[in-house]
C-alpha positions in Angstrom: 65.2 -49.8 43.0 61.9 -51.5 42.9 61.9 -55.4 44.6 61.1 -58.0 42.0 58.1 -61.0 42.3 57.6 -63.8 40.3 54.2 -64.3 39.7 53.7 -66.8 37.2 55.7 -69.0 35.2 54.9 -72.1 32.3 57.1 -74.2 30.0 56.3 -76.5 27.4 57.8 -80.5 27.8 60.8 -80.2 26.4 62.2 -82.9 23.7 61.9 -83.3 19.7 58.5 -81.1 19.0 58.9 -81.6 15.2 55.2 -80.0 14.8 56.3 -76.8 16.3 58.2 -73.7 15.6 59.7 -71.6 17.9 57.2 -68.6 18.0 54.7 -72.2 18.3 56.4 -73.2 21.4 56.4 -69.7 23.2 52.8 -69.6 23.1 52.4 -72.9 24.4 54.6 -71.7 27.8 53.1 -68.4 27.7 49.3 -70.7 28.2 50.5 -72.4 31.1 52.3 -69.2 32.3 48.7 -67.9 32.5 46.9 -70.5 33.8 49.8 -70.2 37.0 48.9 -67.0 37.7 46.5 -67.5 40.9 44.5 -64.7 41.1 45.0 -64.4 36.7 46.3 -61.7 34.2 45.0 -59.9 31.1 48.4 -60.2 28.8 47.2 -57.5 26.5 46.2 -55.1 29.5 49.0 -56.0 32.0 52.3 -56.9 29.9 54.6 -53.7 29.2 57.6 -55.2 27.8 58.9 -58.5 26.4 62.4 -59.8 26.7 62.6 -63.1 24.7 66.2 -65.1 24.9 67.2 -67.4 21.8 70.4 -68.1 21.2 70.9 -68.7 17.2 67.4 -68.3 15.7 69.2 -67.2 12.4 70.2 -71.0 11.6 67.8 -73.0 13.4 64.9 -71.4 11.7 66.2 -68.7 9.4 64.3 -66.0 11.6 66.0 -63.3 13.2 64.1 -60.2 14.6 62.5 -62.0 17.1 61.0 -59.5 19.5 58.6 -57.8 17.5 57.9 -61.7 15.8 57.4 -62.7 19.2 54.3 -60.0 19.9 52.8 -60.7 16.8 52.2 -64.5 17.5 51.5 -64.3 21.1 48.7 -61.5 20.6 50.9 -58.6 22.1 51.6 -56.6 19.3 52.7 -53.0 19.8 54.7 -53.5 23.1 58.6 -53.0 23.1 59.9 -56.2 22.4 63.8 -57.2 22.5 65.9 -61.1 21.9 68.1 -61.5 24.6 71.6 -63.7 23.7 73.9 -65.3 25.9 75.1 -68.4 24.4 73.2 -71.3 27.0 72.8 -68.4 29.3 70.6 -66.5 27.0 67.0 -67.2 28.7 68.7 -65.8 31.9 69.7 -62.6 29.9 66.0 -62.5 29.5 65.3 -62.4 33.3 68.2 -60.3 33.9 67.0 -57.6 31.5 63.3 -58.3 32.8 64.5 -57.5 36.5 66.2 -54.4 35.4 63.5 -52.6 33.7 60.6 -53.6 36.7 63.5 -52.7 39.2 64.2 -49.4 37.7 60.4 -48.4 37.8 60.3 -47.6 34.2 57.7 -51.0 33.8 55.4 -52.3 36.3 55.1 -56.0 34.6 56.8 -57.3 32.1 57.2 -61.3 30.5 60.5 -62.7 29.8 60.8 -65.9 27.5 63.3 -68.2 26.4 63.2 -70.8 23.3 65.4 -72.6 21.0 64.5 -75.1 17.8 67.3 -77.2 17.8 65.9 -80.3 16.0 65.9 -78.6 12.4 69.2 -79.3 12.3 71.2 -82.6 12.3 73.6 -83.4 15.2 76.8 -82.1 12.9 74.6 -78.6 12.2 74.0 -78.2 15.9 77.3 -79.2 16.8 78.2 -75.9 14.3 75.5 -73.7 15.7 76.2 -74.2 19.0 80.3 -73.5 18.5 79.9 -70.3 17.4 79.6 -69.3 21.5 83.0 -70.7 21.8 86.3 -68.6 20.6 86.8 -68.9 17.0 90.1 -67.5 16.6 92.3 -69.6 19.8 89.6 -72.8 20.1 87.7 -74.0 17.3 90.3 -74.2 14.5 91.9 -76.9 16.4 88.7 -78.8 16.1 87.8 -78.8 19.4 83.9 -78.5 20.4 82.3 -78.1 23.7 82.2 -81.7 24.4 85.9 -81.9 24.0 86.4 -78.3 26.1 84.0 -80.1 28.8 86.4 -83.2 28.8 89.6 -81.2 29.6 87.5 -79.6 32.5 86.7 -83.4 33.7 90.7 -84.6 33.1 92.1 -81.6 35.1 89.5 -82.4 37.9 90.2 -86.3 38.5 93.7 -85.0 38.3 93.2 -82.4 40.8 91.2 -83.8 43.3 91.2 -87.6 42.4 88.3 -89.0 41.4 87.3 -90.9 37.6 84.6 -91.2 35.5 83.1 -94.0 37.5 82.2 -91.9 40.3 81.0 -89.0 37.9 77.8 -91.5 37.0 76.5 -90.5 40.9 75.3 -87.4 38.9 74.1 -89.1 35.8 72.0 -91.8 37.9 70.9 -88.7 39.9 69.6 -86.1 37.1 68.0 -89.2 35.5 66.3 -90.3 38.8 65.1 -86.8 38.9 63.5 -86.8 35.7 61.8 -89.8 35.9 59.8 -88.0 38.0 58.9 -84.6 35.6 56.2 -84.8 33.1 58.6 -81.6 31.4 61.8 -83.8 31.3 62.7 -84.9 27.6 63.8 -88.2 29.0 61.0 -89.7 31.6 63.3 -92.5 32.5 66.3 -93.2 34.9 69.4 -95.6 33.5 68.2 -98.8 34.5 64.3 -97.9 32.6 67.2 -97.1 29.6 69.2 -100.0 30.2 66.2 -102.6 30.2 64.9 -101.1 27.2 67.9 -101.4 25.4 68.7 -104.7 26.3 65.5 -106.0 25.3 65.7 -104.3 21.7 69.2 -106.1 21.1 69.1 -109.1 23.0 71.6 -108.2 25.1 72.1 -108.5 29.2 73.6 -106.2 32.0 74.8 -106.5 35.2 73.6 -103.7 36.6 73.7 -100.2 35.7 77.0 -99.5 35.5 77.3 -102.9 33.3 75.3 -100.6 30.9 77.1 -97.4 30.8 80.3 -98.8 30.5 78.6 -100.8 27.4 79.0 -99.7 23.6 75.2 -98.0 24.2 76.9 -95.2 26.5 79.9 -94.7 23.7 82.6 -92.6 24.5 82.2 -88.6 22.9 85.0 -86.9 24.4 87.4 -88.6 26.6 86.3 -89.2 29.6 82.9 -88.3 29.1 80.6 -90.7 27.1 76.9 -90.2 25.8 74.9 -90.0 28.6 77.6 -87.4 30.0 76.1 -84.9 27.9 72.4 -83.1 28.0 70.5 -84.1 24.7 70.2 -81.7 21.7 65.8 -80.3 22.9 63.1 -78.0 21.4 61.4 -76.1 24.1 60.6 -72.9 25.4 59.7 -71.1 29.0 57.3 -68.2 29.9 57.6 -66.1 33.0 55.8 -62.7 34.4 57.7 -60.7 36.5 55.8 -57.4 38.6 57.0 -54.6 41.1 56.2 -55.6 44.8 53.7 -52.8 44.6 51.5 -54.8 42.3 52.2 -58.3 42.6 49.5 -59.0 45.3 47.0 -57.8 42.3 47.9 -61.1 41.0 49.1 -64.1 43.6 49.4 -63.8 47.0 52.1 -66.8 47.0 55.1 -64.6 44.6 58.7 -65.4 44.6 60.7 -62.6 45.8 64.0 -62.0 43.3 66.4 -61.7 45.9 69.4 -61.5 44.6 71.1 -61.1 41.2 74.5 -61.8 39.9 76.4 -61.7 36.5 79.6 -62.1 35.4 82.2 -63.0 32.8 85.3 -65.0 32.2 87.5 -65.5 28.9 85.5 -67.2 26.6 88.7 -69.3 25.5 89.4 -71.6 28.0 93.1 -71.4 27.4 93.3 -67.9 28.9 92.3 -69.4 32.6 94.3 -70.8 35.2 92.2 -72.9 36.3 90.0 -75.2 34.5 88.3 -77.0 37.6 86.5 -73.8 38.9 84.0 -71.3 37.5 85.5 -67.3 38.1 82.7 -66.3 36.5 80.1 -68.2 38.5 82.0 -67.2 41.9 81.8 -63.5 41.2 78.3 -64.2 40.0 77.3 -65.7 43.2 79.4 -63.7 45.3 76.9 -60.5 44.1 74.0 -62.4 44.4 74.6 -63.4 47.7 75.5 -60.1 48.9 72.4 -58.5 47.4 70.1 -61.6 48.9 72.3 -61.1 52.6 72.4 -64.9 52.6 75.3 -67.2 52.6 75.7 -70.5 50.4 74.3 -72.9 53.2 71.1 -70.5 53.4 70.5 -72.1 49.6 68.0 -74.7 50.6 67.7 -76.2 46.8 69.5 -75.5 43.6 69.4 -75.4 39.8 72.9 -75.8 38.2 74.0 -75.9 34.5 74.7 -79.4 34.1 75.1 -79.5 30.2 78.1 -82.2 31.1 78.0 -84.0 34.1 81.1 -82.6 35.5 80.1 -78.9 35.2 77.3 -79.9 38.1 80.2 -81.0 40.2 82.4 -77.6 39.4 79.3 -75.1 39.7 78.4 -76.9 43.3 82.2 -76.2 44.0 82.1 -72.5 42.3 78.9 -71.3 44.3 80.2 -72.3 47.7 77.9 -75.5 48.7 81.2 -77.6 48.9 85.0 -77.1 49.5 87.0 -77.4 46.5 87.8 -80.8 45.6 84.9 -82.2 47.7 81.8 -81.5 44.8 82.0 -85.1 43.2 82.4 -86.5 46.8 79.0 -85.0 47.8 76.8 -86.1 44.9 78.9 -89.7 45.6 77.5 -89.5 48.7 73.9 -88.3 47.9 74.1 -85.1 49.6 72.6 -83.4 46.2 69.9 -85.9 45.8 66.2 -85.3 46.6 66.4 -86.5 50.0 70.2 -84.8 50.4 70.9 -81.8 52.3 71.7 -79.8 49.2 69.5 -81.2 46.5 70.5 -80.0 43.0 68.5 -80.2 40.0 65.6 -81.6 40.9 64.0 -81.7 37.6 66.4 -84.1 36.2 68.8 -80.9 34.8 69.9 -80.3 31.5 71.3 -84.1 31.3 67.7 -85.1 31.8 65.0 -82.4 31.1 67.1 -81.2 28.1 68.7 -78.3 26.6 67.0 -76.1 24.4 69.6 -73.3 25.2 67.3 -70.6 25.2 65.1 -71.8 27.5 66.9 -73.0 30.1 67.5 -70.2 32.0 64.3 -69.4 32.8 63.1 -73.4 33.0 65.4 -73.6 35.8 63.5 -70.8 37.8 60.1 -73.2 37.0 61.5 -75.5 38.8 62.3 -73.4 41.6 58.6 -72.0 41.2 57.6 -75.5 41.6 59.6 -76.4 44.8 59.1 -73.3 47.1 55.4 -73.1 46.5 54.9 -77.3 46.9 54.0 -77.7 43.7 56.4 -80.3 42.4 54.2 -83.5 43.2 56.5 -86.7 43.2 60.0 -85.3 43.7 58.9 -82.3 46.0 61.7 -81.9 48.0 60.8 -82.2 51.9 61.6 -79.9 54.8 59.4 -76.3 53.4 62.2 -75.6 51.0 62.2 -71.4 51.3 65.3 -69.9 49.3 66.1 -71.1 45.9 68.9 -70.7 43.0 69.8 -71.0 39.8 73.0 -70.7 37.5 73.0 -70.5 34.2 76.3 -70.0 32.6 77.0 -69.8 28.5 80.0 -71.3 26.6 82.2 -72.9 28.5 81.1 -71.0 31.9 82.3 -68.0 30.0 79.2 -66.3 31.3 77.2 -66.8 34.4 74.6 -65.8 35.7 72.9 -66.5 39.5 69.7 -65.8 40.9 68.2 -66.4 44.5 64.2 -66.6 45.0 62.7 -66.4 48.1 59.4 -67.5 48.8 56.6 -64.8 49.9 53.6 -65.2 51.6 50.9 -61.9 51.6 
């Protein structure tokens, strides 16, 4: 097997991009991919393979076959081309299967991708497309959706370990914090910007920031978890090249190692688990990658979690081993994920605040950690020469995960 750089990597700012398709929003990432690559690449001369993950393109846009539609639009036509789908996870399926073929030797370079056009639906027709990654036989005829399968994860917790929704906000004032601070974030703006904006528009006055998400503006979706609980419906996509060891230094002399690589699965239904307040298949995921990287969880020096609800930030951080069990939601209380925390986690602003255009995720997770290790990430730069990086991706309701470590290189 063949070790794995990063060489380059782009996404487009993620949010409501009503004047865009999805092919449209690849090629803007794949531009800035480009322009990352230091030492820069010829796509048409050095790409091999694409791997493009999108999770429903069939009713977002009517468009299936998106490999070879892919190529065509991005001036790469006549390479082998493949869509990658994992539910939220399927941008990482994109990386995975990227990894694979440069690891196995039988491509040198290849670009993975990850999009979705959420916006040409309404919030009901994305509330469809997106439940067809839940289990259609044992969940969804009871009406349930993945806000309400997110909420029984949240009640079983603050059972569990104690806790309420109260103390949950530590990760919603976080992620927004965060993304106050990325140009890429769909929302630019942390609660109180929110707050003040809405009480100026109606007139109204709060306290403080908790005043306002206890208000009517922050209404309840899914007991316990309220609006700004949940990441936002997105358009976006992400854009990375990926080259053997042997060749990277043709193209940066600052690569990310992929050091270690995990996937796993649990039942997609979540009434066939035990235990709704921890991830099996992000622990067997991160058990692999871990093993593969030789590192341990407190080697982890900044991390990209799924936070598509609040509380699944708080069950990953439990799930991957950066806190005991029970002690996730403590930790964020206590700022330990924060920028300036000893385990900083999503530093970007997350799904809550970037956004979620489910295909792209995956892969706009590992920007961010592009960003981070190589200094790049300007006002929220994490301090302390930040060296080993992850991400976890998971699809459904955690029913797939997927882990990755980078490692900064220096040539």
């Amino acid at each position: 097997m063949k070790s794995v750089d990063l060489i380059g990597i782009g996404m487009t700012k993620f949010g409501k991009r009503p004047d865009k398709t999805g092919r449209d929003l690849l090629a803007e990432a794949m531009q800035e991919a480009i322009m990352s690559v230091d030492k820069g690449i010829d796509p048409k001369k050095d790409i091999k393979a694409l791997f493009v993950g999108y999770f429903t393109p069939t009713l977002y846009e009517h468009q299936a076959h998106y490999g070879p539609l892919s190529t065509e639009w991005l001036g790469l036509t006549g390479i082998p081309a493949f869509r990658t789908e994992s539910a939220c996870a399927s941008g990482s399926a994109a990386l995975a299967t990227g990894y694979f073929a440069v690891a196995s030797g039988i491509y040198d370079l290849v670009m993975v991708a990850g999009v979705e056009k959420m916006t040409t639906l309404d919030t009901p027709g994305v509330t469809d497309a997106l439940s067809v990654a839940a289990d259609n036989v044992f969940e969804l005829p009871t009406g349930i959706t993945f806000p309400g399968l997110f909420a029984l994860m949240a009640q079983e917790y603050f059972e569990k370990y104690g806790g309420n929704w109260e103390d949950l906000q530590a990760v919603t004032l976080k992620n927004h914090y965060n993304g106050s601070l990325n140009p890429k974030a769909q929302f630019q703006a942390k609660i109180s910007d929110i707050a003040q904006k809405i009480a100026i528009k109606k007139n109204v006055t709060f306290k403080d920031e908790m005043d306002f998400l206890k208000s009517k503006y922050n209404p309840m979706v899914a007991y316990p978890l309220r609006l700004f609980d949940c990441s936002p419906i997105s358009d976006g996509a992400s854009v990375a090249f990926l080259a053997s060891e042997e060749i990277s230094s043709r193209f940066t002399d600052k690569p990310l190692r992929i050091k270690g690589i995990g996937i796993s699965t649990d039942t997609i239904a979540l009434s066939g688990r035990a235990d709704l307040t921890t991830s099996e298949a992000c622990v067997n995921a991160s058990s692999a990658a871990y093993e593969m990287a030789g590192i341990t969880p407190d080697d982890v020096d900044i991390a990209e979690l799924h936070d598509c609800f609040t509380i699944n930030e708080v069950i990953l951080s439990e799930s991957l081993g950066f806190f005991k069990k029970g002690e996730g939601l403590k930790a964020a209380m206590e700022g330990r994920t924060a920028l300036s925390g000893d385990k900083p986690i999503n530093t970007d602003g997350g799904l809550k605040s970037k956004g979620h255009p489910v295909g792209a995720t995956g892969i706009a997770m590992v920007h961010e950690i592009w960003k981070q290790l190589r200094g790049e990430a300007g006002k929220r730069q994490v301090k302390g020469n930040p060296k080993i990086g992850l991400t976890c991706n998971v699809g459904g309701s955690t029913a797939s995960s997927m882990v990755f470590i980078f490692e900064r290189s220096e040539k």
